[in-house]
Steps between C-alpha positions, in 0.01 A plus 500: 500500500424141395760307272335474150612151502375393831122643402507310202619185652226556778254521231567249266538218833150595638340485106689208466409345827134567464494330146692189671241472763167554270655226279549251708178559634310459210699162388421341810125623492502357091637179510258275468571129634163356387613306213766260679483151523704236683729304275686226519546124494198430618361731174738377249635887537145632362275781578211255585160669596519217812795689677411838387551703833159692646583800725388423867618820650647837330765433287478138651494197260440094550414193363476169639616209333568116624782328497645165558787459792716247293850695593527668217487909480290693329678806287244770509507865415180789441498595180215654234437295181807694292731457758540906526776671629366656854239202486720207525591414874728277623745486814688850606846344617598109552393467842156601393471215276399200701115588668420318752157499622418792740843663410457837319792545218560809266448501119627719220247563192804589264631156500509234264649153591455544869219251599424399863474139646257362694515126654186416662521287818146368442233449250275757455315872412760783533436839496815726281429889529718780400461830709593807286361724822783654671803648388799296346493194354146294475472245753428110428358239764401140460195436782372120519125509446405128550546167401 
């Protein structure tokens, strides 16, 4: 004879488990990452239409912006225009912080004074995109585009 206890415990972890899973599902398949921009210096920390990120692949965003290799970083983050919780992405963990060009680094959308740093080592267009694709934390590269 099955133990009372163990059926309910059996029960309530696969109802549970189920709910979990259908959850998450549908709050990755909601969140919409349309409305994000790329702040920073170079922005004065506004949502400005000009680095307003268009989605180049699913769940995909860029921007390209130029910049001025002077020696000085750029603090960036992705962020909409009311700085939302969930919307506001800057660097997962310190060694993410510094992006160099090429050099994929992790961000964290919960975060609030974590902005990354980019030094360019020339004059030019660069391309900033932030993949929310896979699972994890969204991924951020810096790709030169010209000069």
């Amino acid at each position: 004879m099955i133990n009372l206890k163990a059926a309910t415990f059996l029960a309530l972890s696969s109802l549970l488990s189920g709910c979990a899973s259908t959850a998450i599902e549908t709050f990755i398949q909601e969140k919409d990452y349309s409305g994000l921009y790329l702040r920073g210096v170079f922005s004065w920390w506004e949502a400005d239409e000009k680095y307003k990120l268009v989605e180049i692949a699913n769940n995909t965003y860029s921007t390209n912006i130029e910049l001025i290799a002077d020696g000085q970083p750029y603090d960036f983050k992705f962020a909409d225009a009311d700085w939302t919780p969930g919307f506001n992405c800057g660097y997962r963990n310190t060694r993410d912080q510094i992006v160099a060009v090429g050099n994929t680094v992790s961000a964290d959308c919960e975060s609030t004074d974590e902005n990354f740093r980019f030094t360019p080592a020339e004059t030019g267009t660069y391309k900033f995109t932030i993949d929310f694709s896979g699972f994890g934390s969204p991924s951020v590269l810096v790709e030169f585009v010209e000069t």
